[in-house]
C-alpha positions in Angstrom: -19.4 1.8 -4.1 -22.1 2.8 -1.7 -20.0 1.1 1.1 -17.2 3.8 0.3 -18.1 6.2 3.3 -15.4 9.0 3.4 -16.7 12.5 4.9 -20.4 11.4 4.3 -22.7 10.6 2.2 -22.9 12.8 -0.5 -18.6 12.3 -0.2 -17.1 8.9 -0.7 -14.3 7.6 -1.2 -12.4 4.5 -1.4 -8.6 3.1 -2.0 -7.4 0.7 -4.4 -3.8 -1.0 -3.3 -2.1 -2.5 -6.4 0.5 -4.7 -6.9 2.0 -4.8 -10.2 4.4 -7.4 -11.7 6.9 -5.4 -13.6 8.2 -8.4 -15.5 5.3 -9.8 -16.2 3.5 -6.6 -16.9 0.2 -7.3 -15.2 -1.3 -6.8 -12.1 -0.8 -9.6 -9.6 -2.7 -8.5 -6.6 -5.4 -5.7 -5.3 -6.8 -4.7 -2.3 -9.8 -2.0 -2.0 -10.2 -0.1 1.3 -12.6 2.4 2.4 -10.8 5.8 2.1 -9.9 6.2 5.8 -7.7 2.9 5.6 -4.2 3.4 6.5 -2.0 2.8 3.4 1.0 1.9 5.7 -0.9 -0.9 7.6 -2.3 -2.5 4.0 1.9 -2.1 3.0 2.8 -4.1 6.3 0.2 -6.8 5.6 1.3 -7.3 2.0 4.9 -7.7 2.6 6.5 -10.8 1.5 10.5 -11.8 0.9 12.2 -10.6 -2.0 9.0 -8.2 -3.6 10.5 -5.3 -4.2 8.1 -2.0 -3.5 8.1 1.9 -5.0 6.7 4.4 -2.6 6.6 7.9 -2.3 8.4 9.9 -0.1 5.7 10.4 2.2 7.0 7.1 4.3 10.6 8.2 4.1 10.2 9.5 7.8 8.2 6.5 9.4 11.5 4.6 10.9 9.6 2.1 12.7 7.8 0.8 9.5 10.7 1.1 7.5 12.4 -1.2 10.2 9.4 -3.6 9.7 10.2 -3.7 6.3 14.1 -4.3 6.2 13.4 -7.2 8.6 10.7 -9.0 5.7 13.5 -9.2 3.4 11.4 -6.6 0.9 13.3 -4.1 -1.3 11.8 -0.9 -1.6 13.1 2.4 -3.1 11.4 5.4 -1.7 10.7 8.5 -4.3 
């Protein structure tokens, strides 16, 4: 993945953002971002009504995106 530019070129790096059907036990729906790509703004843009989302406690502090998230109708759980 040549396009993967992280540091430079001899370090790359990319992100693969996964959503995963629990029920049906199979991945639903990916995205893959350069390294650099802010995992909160690919969560904001893959929000939809009644998904329900596991996160790590990293965004347990980001209020304003947590708001953004309450107000989609998503249910998330925070580890």
């Amino acid at each position: 993945m040549a396009w993967a530019l992280w540091q430079n070129p001899k370090n790359r790096a990319g992100k693969l953002h996964l959503e995963f059907s629990v029920w049906r036990q199979v991945p639903v729906e990916f995205t893959v971002t350069d390294a650099n790509t802010s995992e909160r703004a690919v969560w904001k843009q893959d929000l939809k009504r009644g998904a329900y989302f596991v996160n790590g406690r990293a965004y347990r502090h980001d209020y304003k995106l947590l708001k953004v998230v309450e107000a989609s109708g998503v249910n998330y759980v925070l580890l």
